[in-house]
N, C-alpha and C positions, 0 to 999 in steps of 0.2 A: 490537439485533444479531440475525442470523438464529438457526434456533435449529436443531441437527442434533439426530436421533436416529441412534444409531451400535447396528447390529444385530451377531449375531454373527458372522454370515455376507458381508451387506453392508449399506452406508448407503441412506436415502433420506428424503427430504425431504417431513416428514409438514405438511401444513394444522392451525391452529390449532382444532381442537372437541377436544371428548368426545363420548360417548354410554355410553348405561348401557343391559346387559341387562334380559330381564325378571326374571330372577332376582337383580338388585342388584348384579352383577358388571359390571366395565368389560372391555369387549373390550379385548383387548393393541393390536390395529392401529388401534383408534381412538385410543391414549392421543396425549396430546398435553402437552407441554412449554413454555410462554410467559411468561418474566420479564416480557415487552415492551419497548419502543423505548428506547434510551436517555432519558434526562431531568434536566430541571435542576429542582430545586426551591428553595422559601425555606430559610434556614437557619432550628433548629430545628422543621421539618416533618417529623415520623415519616412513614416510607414502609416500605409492608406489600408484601415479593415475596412472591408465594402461586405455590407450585411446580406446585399443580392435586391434584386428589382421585384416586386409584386405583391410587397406586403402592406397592409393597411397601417401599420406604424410599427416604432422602433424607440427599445427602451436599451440605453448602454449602461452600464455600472457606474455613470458620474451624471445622470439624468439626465442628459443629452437627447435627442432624439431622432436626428438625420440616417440617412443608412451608410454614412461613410462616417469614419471617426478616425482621427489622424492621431498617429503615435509620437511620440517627442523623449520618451523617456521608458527605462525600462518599470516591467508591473504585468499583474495577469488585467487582462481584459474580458469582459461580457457583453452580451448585447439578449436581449429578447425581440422577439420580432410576430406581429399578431394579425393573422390573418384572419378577419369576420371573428368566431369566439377560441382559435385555434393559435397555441402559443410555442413558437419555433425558438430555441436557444442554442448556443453556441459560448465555448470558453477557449480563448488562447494567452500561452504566457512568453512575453517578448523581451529577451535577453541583451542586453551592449555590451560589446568588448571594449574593453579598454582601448584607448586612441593609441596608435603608435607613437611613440617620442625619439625620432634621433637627433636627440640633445649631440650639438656640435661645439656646445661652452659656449664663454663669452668670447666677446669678442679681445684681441689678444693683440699684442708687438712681439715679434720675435727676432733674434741678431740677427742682424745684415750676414749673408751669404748663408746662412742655415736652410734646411726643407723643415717642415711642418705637415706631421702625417693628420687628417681631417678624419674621425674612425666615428661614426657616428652607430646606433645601438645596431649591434649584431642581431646574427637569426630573422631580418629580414627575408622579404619572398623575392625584393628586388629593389635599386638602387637606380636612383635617374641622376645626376651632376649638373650643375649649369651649361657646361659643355655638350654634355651628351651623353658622358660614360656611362658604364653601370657598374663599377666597380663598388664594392663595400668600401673602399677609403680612396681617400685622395689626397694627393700629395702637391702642397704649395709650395711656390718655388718665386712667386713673386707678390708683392701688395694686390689687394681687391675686396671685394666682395662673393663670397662663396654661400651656396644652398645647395639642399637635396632633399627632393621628396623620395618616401618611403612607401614601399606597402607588404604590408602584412601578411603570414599565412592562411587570415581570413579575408582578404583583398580590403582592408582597411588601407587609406592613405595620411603618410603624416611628413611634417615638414620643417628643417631649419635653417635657418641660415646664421651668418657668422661673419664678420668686418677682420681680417687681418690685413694687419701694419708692419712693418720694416724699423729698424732702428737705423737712424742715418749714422754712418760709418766715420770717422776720424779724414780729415782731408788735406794734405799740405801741400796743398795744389800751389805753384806748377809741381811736376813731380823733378823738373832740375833748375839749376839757375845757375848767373856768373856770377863771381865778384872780386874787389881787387884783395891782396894779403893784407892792404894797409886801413879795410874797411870792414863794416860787419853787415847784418843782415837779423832781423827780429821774427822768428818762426810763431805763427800762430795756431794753435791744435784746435781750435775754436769754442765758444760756448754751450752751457751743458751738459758737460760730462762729469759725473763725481769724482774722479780722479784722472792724473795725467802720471804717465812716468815713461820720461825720454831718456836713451840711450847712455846716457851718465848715471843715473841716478834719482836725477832731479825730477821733483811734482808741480811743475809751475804748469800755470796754460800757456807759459810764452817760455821760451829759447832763445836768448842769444848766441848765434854764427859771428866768432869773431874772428877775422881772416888772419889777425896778427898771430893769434893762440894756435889756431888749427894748424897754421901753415900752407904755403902751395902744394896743390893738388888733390886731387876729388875724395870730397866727403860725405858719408852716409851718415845721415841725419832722421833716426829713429824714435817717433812718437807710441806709446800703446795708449789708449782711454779706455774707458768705462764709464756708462751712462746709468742712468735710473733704472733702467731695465734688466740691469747686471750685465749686460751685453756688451763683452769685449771687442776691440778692434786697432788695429796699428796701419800705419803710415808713415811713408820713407820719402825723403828727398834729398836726391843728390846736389851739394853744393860744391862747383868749382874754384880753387883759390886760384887766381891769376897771379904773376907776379907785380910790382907796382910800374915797371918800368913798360910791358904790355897794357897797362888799365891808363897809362896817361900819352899813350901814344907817338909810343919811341920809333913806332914798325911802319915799314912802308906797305903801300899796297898794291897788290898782285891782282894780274888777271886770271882768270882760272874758266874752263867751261865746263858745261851739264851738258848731257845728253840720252834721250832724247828730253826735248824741252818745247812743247808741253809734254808731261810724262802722265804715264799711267800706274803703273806696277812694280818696274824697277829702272831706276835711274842712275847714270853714271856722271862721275867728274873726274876730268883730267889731273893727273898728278905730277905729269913731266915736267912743269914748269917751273914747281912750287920747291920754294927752298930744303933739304932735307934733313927737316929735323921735326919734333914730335907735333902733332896736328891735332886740333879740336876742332869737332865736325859740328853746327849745329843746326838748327830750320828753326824758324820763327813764323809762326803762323800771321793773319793780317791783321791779328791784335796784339801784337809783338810776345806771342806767348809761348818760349821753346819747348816742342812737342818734340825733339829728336837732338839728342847728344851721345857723341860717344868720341872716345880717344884714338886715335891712330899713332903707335908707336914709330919712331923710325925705323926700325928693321922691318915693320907691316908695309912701308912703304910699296906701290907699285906702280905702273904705267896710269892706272885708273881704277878706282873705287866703286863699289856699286851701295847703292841703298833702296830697301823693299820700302816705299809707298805706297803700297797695295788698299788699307787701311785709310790712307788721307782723303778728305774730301776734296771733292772738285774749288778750285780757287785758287788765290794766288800766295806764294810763301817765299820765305826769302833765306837764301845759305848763305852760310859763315864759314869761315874757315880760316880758324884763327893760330898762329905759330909764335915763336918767340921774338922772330923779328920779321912778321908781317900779318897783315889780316886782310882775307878776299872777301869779297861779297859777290851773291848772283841774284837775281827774280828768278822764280821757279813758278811754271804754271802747271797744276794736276789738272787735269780734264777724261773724265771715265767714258770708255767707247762704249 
């Protein structure tokens, strides 16, 4: 707004300086009076009106009297300002934009193995990420903690943040096992989940593997759940039926070797030795837990087999290699160069 100085005699329309005598005194005709232009600020931006130095007092529109007067809120403001019998005015009116919100929601679970796109309010001037990015959205891909501050096309900053969770997934760990045809085995899909429905039919949380029922040889054993979150997921585990006369120890035992041993990546075992008929390969990690099975028909038969451990960690595990009238064992050391 412009800004009058109003004399006692008459007005006139003074230019914006000062100046100081030599003696420390401000001349009266140079005084000069400037709130400045109107303006919009961010909310929450303190703004300092400084009335200028040299006058003998200072009246603002809330009876105040300093020559500085802090803003806090939007509103017009005034100030009078009186030098000996000579009264200087000034009007300015101070605008707030609205604070930026990129609202990111609450905080959320969503299914295990899904993305979750993070789109916080568009038409932003720029976008900063916990990471660093500046993209307009962000895409989760695992549990945490996620923010972003924003700013505005009037350099306003705003800011949210957001807690995303995982739904824990269905587990029928180990994912194989043995057992004999004359024996069973109790699958657990765990607690939880509002519903269960395995491979038959059936809605229990628990499965019986019964070796008699099934029969010998490898069973796929199929869980799906659903938890509170509506969030599906399934889990498979293969169960081996042995015959009874293998599970009580009719077979003799073979030597057999690994090589190389300790291994790294991929490993072999001799096969010339070993009786020729169908083979079950397995490892057993050092909490008797088998991480590795697979079938070797007899016509796959060869000199020697190989298997990628590329995967396993450093330590010690143990092979199996089990037939219809024998079963070998090795130690197997993994050690990564």
């Amino acid at each position: 707004m412009k800004s009058f100085i109003f004399l006692l005699v008459f007005s006139n329309i003074f230019l914006f300086s000062t100046s100081q005598t030599n003696n420390g005194l401000y001349s009266i005709d140079t005084l000069i009076l400037d709130l400045g232009v109107d303006i919009a600020l961010c909310v929450d931006y303190i703004h300092i009106l400084d009335a200028g130095v040299g006058f003998d007092s200072y009246l603002w529109q809330d009876g105040s009297t300093e020559q500085t007067y802090l803003v806090t809120e939007a509103g017009v403001y005034w100030v009078h300002a009186y030098a000996g019998t000579t009264m200087y005015a000034d009007t300015i009116e101070i605008f707030y934009w609205p604070y930026p919100d990129p609202n990111l929601g609450p905080d959320t679970t969503i299914c295990f193995g899904n993305s979750f796109i993070l789109a916080p309010t568009t038409g932003m001037a720029s976008y900063l990420w916990m990471d660093g990015s500046t993209l307009p959205y962000f895409i989760v891909e695992q549990a945490g903690l996620y923010f972003v501050s924003v700013t505005d096309i009037h350099g306003c900053m705003g800011a949210d943040s957001i807690m995303v969770e995982f739904s824990t997934p269905v587990n029928l760990n180990p994912d194989s096992t043995i057992i004999c045809e004359c024996s069973s085995i109790l699958l657990d899909a765990g607690e939880g989940f509002t519903s269960y429905l395995w491979q038959d039919g059936s809605t229990s949380q628990y499965f019986l593997v019964d070796g008699e029922i099934l029969g010998v040889g490898f069973h796929s054993i199929e869980v799906t759940t659903v938890d509170t979150n509506n969030c599906e997921s399934s889990d498979m585990i293969t169960v081996y039926i042995i015959e009874h006369e293998q599970a009580v120890g009719s077979h003799m035992d073979i030597d057999f070797h690994i090589f190389p041993n300790p291994g790294n990546d991929i490993i072999y075992f001799s096969l010339e030795n070993l009786p020729k008929e169908n083979l079950i390969v397995e490892i057993f990690d050092f909490y008797g837990r088998i991480i590795y099975l697979d079938e070797i028909s007899k016509s796959q038969l060869q000199d020697k087999s190989e298997i990628d451990v590329s995967n396993f960690k450093c330590g010690t595990y143990y092979v199996r290699i089990l037939g219809r009238t024998f079963e070998a064992h090795k130690k197997l050391l993994i050690r990564k160069i």
